[in-house]
N, C-alpha and C positions, 0 to 999 in steps of 0.2 A: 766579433762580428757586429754588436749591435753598436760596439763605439764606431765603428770605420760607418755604418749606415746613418749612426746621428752625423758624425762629419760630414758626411753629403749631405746631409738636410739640411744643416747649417750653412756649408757654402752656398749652396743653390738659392737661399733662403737670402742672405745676404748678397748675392748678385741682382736680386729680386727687386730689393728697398733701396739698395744702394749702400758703395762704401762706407757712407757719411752715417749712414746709423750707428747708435750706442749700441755697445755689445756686453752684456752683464751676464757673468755665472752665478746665477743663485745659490746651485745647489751640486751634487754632483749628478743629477740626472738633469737639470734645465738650464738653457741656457736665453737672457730675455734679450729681443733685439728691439731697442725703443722704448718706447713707453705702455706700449697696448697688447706687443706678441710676444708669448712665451714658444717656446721650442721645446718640446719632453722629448727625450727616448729613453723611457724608466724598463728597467727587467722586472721592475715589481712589478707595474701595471698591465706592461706590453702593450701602453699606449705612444703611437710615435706625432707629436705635431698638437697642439693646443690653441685654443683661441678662448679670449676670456668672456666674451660674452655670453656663449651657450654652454649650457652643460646638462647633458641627459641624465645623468646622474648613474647610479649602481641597479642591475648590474650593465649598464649600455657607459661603463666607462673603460673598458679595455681594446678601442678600437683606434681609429683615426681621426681625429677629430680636426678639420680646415676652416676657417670661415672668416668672413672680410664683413666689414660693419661693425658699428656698435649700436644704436637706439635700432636700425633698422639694416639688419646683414643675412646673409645667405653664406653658404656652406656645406660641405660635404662631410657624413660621418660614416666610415666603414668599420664591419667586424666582424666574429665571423659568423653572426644570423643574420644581418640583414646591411643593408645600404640605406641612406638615409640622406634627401636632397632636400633643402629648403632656400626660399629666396622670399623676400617682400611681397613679390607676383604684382608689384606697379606697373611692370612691361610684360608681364605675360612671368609666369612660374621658372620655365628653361624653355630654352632657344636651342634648338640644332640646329647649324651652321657647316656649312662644306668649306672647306679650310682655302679650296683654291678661289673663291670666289671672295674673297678680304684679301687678296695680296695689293701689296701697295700702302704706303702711308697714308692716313685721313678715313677708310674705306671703311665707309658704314656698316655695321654688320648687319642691319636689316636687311641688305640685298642679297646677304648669302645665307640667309634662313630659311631650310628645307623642310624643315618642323617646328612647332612648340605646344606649349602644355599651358594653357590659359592661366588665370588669378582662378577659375573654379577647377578645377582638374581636366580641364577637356583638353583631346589631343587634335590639334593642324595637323595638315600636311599641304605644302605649296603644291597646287592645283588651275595655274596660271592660266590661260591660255596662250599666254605667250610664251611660254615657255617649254608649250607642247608642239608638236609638228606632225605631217601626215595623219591628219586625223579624219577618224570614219565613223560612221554607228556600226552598231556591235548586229551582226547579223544570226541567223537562226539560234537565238539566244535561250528559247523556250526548250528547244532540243536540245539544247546541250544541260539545262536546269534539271532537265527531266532525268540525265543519264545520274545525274549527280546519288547518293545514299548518305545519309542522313543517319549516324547511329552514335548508339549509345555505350560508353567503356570503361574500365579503371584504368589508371598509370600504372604500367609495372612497376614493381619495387625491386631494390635490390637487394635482396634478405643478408645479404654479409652485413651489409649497414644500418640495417632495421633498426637495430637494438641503439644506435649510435643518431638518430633522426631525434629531433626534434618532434613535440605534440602537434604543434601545428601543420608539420611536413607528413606525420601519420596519418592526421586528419582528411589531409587534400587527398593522400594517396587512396584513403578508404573512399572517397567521394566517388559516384557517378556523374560522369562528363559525356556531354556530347557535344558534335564534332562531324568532323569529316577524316577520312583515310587522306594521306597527301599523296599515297601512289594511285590510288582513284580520282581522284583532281586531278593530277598531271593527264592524263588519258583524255580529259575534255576541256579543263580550263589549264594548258602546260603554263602559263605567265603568272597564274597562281601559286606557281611552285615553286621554290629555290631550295637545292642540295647544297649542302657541304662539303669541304673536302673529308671528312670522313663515313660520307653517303648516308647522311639523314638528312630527312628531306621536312620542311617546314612550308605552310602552309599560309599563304597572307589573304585572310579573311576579308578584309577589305574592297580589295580585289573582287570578288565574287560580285560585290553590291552592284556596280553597273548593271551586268548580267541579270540580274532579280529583277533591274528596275523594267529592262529591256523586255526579258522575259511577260513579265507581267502587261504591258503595253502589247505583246504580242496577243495573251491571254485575251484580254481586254478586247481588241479589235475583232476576233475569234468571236465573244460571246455577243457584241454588237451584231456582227453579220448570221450571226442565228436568229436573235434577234428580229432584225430586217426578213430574214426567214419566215420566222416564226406566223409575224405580222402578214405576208404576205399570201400565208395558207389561209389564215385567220379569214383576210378576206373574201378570197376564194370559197372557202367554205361558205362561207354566209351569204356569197352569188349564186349558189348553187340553191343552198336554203329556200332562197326566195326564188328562183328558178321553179326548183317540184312543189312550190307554193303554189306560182301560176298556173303552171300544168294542171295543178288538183282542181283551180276553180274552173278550167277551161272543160 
């Protein structure tokens, strides 16, 4: 199984650079295509895919290891604790892209960029206005903040696997978290909400912040016209004051 899976990787690998590449068996687990990319699918390691610029070292050497560059490259590493994304971050860290929006030869990918992840860690989201339609302000926004609950929980664990988790996946699980219920949010903010096909339902936090900002502006104008209220007793009173003022010297 894992010769016929490095045979794929090599084909695929070699459609990739082109026929015209050297193709070199070092060893009997790698085979080098070029000058700069190696190809592993070793049983010893149960790493599939190499690049010689980066190496995580032991024990983050049993995964997947991709990457394009050499002085300055990017790259993907999988395995099985973690995923691991690096790039330069000179255009931004990663770019998500909607695939149908680059069709066509020449097609800049900036214009089908739906998200990215800055040079500091900060996440976009394309927020155009042209690219939005039928738009409204968000109405009795204060009412529906209000319905919202606000609590505090652990992640269930899965005690068959407990023993089999990771320190750091123990640690998150022992953590108090807070949050929102996402079948509580569907009930006042439903666009909040997206289920899956196998009926869990997630929650996009995001989403919510118009609401708050709305909300708040709602508050806001609320404690303004108390305010104006307040002010308007204020002087009343003090007409009055001076009023059984008069009265007393008359």
């Amino acid at each position: 199984m894992k010769t016929i899976k490095l045979s794929i990787l090599v084909i695929g690998l070699l459609i990739t650079i082109g026929l015209n590449a050297q193709v070199t068996i070092t060893d009997a687990n790698t085979v080098k295509l070029g000058a700069t990319l190696n190809v592993v699918g070793s049983s010893a390691t149960g790493q599939y895919g190499q690049a010689l610029g980066t190496s995580f070292g032991t024990p983050y050497d049993k995964g997947t290891l991709i990457e394009a560059g050499n002085n300055e490259s990017g790259g993907l590493y999988m395995d099985g604790d973690k995923v691991v994304i690096w790039s330069p971050g000179d255009d931004n860290l990663v770019n998500f892209c909607d695939e149908d929006n680059m069709e066509g030869s020449g097609t800049d990918f900036h214009q089908a960029i739906i998200a990215y992840i800055d040079g500091e860690g900060y996440y976009f989201q394309v927020s155009d206005s042209t690219k939005k339609e039928q738009i409204s302000t968000i109405n009795s926004a204060l009412s529906k903040m209000l319905k919202l609950r606000g609590v505090e929980y652990y992640h269930k664990r899965n005690n068959e696997n407990a023993s089999k988790d990771s320190e750091a996946k123990n640690k998150f699980a022992n953590e108090k978290k807070s949050g929102f219920l996402a079948q509580e949010v569907e009930t006042v903010v439903p666009e909040a909400v997206a289920t899956n096909v196998a009926g869990i339902k997630f929650v996009n936090y995001q989403a919510l912040i118009p609401f708050l900002v709305e909300a708040m502006k709602e508050q806001q104008g609320q404690i303004e016209q108390l305010h104006q209220e307040n002010s308007a007793m204020r002087d009343d009173i003090e007409q009055i004051k001076q009023a059984l003022k008069l009265s007393k010297i008359k």
